[in-house]
N, C-alpha and C positions, 0 to 999 in steps of 0.2 A: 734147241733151247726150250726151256720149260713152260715159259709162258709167252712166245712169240705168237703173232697171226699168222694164221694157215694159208691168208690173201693177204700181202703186205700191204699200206697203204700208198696210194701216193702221194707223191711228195704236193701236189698242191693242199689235198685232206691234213697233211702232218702241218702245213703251214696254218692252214685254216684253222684247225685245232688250239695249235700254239696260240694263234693273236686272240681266236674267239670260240674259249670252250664251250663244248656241245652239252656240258653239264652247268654252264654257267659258271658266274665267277664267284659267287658266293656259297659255292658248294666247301670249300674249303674253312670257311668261316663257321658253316654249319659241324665242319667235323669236330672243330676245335672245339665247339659249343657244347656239342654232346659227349663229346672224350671229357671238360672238365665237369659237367653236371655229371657223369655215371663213374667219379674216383670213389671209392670206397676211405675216406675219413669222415671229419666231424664237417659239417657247412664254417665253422667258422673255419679253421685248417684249409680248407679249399679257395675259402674267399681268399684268405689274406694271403695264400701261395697265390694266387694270381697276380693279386695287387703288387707282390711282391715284384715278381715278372716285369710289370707295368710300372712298374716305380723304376727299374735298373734300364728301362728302355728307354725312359726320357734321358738320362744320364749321354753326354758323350763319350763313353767309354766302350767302343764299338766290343772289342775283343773281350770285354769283363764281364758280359752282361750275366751272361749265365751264373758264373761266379758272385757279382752282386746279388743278383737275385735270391740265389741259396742261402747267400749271409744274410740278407733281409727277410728272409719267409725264417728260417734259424729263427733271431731274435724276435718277428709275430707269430712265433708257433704256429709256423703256412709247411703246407705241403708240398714235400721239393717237385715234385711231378708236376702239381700245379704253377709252380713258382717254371720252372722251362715252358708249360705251356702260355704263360702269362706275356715270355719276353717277345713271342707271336707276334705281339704289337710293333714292337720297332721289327718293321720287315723293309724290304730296298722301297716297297712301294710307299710308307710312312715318314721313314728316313729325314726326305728332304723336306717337307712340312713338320716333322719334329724339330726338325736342327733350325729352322728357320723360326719357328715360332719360341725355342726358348733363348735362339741369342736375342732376338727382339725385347722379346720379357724382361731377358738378363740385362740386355742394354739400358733399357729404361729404370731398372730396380739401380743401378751402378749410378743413374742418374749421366748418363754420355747425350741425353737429349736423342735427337729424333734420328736414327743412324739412316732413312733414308737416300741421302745424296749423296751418301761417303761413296768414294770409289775407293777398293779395296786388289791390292794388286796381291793375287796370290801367286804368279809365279814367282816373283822376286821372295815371298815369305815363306814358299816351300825350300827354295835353291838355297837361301842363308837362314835355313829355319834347326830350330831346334826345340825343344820343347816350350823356352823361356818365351820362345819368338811367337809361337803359339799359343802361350795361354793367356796374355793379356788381349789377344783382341778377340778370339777367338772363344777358347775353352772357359774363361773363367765368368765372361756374360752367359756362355752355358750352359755351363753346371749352375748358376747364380739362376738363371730363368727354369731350370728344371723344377727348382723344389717347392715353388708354390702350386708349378702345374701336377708334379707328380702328384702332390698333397690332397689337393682336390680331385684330379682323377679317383685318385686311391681309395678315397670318402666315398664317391660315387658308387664308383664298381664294386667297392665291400659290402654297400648295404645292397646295391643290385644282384650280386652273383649269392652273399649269404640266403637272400630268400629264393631266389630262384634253385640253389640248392637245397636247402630248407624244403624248400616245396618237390622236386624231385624228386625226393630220399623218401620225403611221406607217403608221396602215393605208390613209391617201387613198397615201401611198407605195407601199406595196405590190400595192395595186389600182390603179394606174398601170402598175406595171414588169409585172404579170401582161397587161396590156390590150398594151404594149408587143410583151413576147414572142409573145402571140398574135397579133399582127398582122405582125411580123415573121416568123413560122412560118410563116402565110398565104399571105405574098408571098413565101418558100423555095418553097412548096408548088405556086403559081401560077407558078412561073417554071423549076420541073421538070418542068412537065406540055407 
């Protein structure tokens, strides 16, 4: 194999690994970071393909999100690249704080009052469920609680991720045109001697 260990690990290190990376667990947040700061378009095209992302994430539409995304970053003239890097957000680890926080929102925007004490029996409304069965109690307070959150996420992270690219772009700019001039100096220099 091409990129196997010469010493294989063992199996307590592989577990160890698994529950608690040796690189930490925000190494992956960092990549995403600098994968969307270093796309080659405009900062705004970048922003709004992320927000894009981040908008089709809140949605309960597990299996659309990608496809949502594309069609929202489309319409904000966002960058599809960014727009898949965006939907990062709804990962298994967000999921259940997503889906919790906008049936809540949804609940209370529908005006159902405080859905705390309800007990809610899902095996009976998966066994005789259908999609009807599920979008009154279910999907429609969550798509309904998504769109103020999406809204405001989306505000947020446009103006945070525009200047933070904004700001990347200038200075890979600038340490370009300095690399430039020094090289051109160079070859002045090399061709007076």
């Amino acid at each position: 194999m091409l990129f196997r260990r010469r010493n294989p690990l063992p199996f307590s290190v592989k577990l160890r690994e698994f529950l608690w990376p040796r690189k930490g667990f925000a190494r992956p947040f960092r990549y995403v970071g600098k994968r969307i700061l270093r796309l080659t378009a405009t900062p705004h095209a970048i922003a709004a393909g992320v927000v894009a992302g981040v908008i089709a994430s809140w949605t309960p539409f597990i299996g659309l999100h990608f496809l949502l995304a594309f069609a929202i970053a489309y319409l904000l003239a966002g960058n599809m690249v960014a727009a898949a890097l965006g939907t990062a957000f709804g990962n298994p680890l967000t999921f259940p704080f997503i889906w919790a926080v906008t049936w809540e929102v949804g609940h209370r925007i529908l005006g159902h009052g405080d859905p705390g004490n309800r007990q809610i029996n899902l095996e009976h409304l998966f066994s005789t469920s259908g999609l009807a069965n599920l979008w009154q109690p279910f999907l429609k307070p969550m798509l309904v609680g998504a769109v103020p959150l999406a809204a405001i996420s989306g505000i947020v992270l446009y103006i945070v991720i525009y200047k933070a690219v904004a700001a990347f772009q200038g200075r890979r700019r600038h340490r370009l045109a300095e690399r430039a001039r020094a090289r051109l100096s160079d070859a002045f220099e090399g061709a007076s001697v």
